[in-house]
N, CA, C and O atoms as a GROMACS GRO file, in nm:
protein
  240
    1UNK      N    1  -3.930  -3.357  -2.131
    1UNK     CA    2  -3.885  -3.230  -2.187
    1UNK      C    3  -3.885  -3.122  -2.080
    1UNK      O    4  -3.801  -3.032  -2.074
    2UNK      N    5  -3.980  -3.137  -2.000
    2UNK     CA    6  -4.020  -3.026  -1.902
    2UNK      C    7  -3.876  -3.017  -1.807
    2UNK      O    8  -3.804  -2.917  -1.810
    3UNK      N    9  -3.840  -3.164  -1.705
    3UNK     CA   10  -3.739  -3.203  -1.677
    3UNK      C   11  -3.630  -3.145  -1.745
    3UNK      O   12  -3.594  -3.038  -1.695
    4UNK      N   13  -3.563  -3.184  -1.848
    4UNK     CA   14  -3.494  -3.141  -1.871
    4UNK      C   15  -3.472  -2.949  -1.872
    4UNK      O   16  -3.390  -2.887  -1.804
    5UNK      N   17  -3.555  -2.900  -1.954
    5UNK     CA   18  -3.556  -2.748  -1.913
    5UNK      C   19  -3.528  -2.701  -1.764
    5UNK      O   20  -3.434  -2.626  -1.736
    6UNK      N   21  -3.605  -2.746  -1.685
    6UNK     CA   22  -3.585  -2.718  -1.566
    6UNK      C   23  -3.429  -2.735  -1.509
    6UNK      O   24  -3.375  -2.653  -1.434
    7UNK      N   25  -3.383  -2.827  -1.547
    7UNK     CA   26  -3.222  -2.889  -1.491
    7UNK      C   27  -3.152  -2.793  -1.549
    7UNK      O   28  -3.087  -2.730  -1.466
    8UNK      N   29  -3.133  -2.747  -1.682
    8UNK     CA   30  -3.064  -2.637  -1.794
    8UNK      C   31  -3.090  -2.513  -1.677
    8UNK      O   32  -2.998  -2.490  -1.599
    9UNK      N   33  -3.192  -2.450  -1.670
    9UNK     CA   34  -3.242  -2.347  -1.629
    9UNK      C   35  -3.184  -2.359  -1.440
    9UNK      O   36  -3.216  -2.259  -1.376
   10UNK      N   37  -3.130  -2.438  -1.383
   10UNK     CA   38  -3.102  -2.436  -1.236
   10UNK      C   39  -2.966  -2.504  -1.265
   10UNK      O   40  -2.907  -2.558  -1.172
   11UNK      N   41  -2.925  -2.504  -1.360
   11UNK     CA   42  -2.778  -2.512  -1.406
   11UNK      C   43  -2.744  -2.383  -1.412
   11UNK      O   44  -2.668  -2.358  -1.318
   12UNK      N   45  -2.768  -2.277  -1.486
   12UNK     CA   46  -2.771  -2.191  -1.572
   12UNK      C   47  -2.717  -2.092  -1.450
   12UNK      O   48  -2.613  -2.026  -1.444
   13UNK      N   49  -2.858  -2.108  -1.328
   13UNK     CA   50  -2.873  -1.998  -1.214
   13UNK      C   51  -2.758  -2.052  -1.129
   13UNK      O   52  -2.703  -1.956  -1.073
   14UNK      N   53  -2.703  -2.163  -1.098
   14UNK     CA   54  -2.576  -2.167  -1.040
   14UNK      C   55  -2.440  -2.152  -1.092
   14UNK      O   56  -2.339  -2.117  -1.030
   15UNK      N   57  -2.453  -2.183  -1.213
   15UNK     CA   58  -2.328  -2.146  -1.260
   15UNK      C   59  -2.293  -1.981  -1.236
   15UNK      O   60  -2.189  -1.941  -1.183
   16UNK      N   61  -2.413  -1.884  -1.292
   16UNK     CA   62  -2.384  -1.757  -1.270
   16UNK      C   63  -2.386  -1.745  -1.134
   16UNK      O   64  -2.418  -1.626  -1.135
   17UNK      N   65  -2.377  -1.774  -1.001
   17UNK     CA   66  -2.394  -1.759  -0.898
   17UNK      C   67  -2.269  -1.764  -0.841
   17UNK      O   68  -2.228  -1.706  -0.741
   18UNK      N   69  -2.182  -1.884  -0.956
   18UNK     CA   70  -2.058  -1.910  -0.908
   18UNK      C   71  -1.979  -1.801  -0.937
   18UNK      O   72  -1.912  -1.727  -0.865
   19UNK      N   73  -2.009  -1.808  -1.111
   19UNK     CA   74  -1.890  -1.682  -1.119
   19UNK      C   75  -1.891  -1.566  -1.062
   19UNK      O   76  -1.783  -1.514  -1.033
   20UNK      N   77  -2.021  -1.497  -1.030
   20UNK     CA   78  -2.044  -1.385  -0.938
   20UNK      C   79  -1.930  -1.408  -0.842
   20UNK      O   80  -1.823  -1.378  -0.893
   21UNK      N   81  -1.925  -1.432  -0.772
   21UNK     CA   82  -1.809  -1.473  -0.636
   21UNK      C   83  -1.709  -1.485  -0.628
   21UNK      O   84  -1.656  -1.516  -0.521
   22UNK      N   85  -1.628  -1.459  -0.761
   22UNK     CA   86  -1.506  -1.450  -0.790
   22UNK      C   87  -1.447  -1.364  -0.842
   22UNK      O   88  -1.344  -1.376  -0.908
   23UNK      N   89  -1.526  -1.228  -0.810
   23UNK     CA   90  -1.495  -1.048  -0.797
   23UNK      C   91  -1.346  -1.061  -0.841
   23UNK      O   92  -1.269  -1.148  -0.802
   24UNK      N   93  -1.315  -0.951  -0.937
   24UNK     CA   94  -1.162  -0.902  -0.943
   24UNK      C   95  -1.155  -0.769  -0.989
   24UNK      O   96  -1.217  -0.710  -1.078
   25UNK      N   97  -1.041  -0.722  -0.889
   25UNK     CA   98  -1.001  -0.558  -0.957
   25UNK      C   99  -0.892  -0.562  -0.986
   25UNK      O  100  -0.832  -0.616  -0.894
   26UNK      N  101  -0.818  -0.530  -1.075
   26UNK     CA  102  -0.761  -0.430  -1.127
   26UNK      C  103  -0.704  -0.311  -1.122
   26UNK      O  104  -0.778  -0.220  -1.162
   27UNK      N  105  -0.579  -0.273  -1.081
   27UNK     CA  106  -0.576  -0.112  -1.131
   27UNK      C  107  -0.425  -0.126  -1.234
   27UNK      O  108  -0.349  -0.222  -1.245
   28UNK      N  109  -0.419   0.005  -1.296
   28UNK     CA  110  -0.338   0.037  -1.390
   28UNK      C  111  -0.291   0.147  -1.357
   28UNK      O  112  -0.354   0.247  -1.324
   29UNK      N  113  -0.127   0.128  -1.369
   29UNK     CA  114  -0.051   0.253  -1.371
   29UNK      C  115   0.023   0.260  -1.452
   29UNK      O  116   0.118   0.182  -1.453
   30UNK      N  117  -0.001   0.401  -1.597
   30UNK     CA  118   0.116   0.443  -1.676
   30UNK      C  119   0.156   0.568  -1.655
   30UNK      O  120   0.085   0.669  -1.656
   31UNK      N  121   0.345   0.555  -1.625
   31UNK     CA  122   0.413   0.661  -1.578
   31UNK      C  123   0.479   0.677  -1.737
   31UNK      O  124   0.495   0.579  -1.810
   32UNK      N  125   0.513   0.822  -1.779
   32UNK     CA  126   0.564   0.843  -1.897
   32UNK      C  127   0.669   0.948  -1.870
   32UNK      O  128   0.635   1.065  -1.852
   33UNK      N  129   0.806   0.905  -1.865
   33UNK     CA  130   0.907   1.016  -1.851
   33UNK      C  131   0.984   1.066  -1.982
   33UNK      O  132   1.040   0.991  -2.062
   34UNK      N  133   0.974   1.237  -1.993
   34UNK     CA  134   1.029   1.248  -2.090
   34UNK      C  135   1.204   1.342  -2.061
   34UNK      O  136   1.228   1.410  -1.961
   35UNK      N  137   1.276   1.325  -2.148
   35UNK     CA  138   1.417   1.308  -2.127
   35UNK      C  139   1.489   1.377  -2.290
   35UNK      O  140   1.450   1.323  -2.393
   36UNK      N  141   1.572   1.472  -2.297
   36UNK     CA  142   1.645   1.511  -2.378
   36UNK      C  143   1.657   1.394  -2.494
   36UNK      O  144   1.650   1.426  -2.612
   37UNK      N  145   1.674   1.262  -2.455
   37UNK     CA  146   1.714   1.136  -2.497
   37UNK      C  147   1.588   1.071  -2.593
   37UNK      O  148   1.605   1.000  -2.692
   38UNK      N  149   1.478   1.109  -2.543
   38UNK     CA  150   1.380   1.052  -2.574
   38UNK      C  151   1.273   1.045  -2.478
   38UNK      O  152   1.264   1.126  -2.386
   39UNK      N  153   1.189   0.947  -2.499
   39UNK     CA  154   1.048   0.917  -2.416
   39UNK      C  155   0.991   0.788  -2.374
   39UNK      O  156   0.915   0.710  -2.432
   40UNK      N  157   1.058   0.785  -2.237
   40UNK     CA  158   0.994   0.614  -2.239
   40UNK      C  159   0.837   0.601  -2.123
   40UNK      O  160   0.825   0.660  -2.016
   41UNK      N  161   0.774   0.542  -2.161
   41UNK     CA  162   0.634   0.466  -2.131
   41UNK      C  163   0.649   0.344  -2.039
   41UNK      O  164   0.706   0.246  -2.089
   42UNK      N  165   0.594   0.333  -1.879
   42UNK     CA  166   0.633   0.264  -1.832
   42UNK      C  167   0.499   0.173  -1.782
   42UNK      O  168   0.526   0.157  -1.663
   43UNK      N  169   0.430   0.136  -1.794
   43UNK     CA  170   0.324   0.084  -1.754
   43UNK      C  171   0.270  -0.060  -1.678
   43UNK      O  172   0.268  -0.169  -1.736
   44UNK      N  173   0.221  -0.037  -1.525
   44UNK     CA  174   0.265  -0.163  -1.441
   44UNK      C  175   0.096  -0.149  -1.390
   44UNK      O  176   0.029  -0.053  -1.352
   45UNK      N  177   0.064  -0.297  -1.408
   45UNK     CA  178  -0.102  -0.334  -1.390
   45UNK      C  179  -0.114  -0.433  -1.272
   45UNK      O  180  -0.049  -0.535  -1.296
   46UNK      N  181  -0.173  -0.436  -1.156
   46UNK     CA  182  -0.177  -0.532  -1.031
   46UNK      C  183  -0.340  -0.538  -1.042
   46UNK      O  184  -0.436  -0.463  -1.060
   47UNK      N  185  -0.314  -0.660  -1.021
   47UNK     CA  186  -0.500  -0.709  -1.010
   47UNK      C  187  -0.454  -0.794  -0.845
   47UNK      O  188  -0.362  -0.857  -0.794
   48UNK      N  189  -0.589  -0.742  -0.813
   48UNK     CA  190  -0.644  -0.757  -0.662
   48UNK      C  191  -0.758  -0.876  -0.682
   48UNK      O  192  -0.852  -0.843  -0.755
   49UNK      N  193  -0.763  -1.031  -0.617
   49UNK     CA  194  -0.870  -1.089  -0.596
   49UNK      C  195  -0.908  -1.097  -0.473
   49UNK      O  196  -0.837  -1.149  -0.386
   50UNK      N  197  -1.044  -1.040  -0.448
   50UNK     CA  198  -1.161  -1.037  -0.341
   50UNK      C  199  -1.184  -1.178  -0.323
   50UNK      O  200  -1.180  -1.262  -0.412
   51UNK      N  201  -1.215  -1.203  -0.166
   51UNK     CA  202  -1.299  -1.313  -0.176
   51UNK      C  203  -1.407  -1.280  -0.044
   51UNK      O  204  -1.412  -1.170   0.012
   52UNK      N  205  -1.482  -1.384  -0.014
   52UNK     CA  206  -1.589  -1.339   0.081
   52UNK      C  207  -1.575  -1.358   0.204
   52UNK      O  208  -1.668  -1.372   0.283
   53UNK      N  209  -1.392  -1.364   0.244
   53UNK     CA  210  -1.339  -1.354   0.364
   53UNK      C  211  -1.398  -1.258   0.436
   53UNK      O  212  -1.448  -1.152   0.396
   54UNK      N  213  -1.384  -1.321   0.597
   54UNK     CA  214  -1.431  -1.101   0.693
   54UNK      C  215  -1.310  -1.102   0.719
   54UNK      O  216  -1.227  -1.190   0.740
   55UNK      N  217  -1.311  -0.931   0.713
   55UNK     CA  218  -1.198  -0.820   0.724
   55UNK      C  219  -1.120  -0.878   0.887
   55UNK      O  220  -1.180  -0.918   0.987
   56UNK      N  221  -0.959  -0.862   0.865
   56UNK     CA  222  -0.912  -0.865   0.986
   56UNK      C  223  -1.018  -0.765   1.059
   56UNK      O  224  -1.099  -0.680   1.022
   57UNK      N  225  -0.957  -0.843   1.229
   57UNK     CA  226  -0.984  -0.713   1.339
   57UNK      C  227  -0.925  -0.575   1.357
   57UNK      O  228  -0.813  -0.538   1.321
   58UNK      N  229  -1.020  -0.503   1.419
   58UNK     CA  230  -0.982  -0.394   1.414
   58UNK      C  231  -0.836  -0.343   1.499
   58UNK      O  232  -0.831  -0.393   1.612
   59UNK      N  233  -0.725  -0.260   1.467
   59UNK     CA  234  -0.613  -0.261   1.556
   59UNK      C  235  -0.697  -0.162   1.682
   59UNK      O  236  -0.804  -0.100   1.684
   60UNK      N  237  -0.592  -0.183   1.773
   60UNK     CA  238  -0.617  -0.107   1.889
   60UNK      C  239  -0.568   0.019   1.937
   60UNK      O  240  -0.608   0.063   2.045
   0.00000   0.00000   0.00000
């Protein structure tokens, strides 16, 4: 029984370890133009994934 808990419990701590590491952002942009005609809503969302690459070099 002990065994087993232990395996659950160092399952548990790697799995969250994994998903940690797979960071994502997000941003959102809504543009809203309004017009004699009416009103249109334009809304465009880009998600950015991080990873634990290092940053290019610096330019010169």
């Amino acid at each position: 029984m002990k065994r087993i808990l232990c395996a659950m419990v160092a399952a548990s701590v790697l799995s969250i370890g994994i998903i940690g590491c797979s960071e994502k952002s997000s941003a959102t942009k809504k543009t809203t133009v309004s017009t004699p005609g009416g009103e249109t809503t334009t809304t465009s969302s880009t998600e950015v994934k991080k990873s634990g690459d290092n940053p290019p070099p610096a330019q010169k």
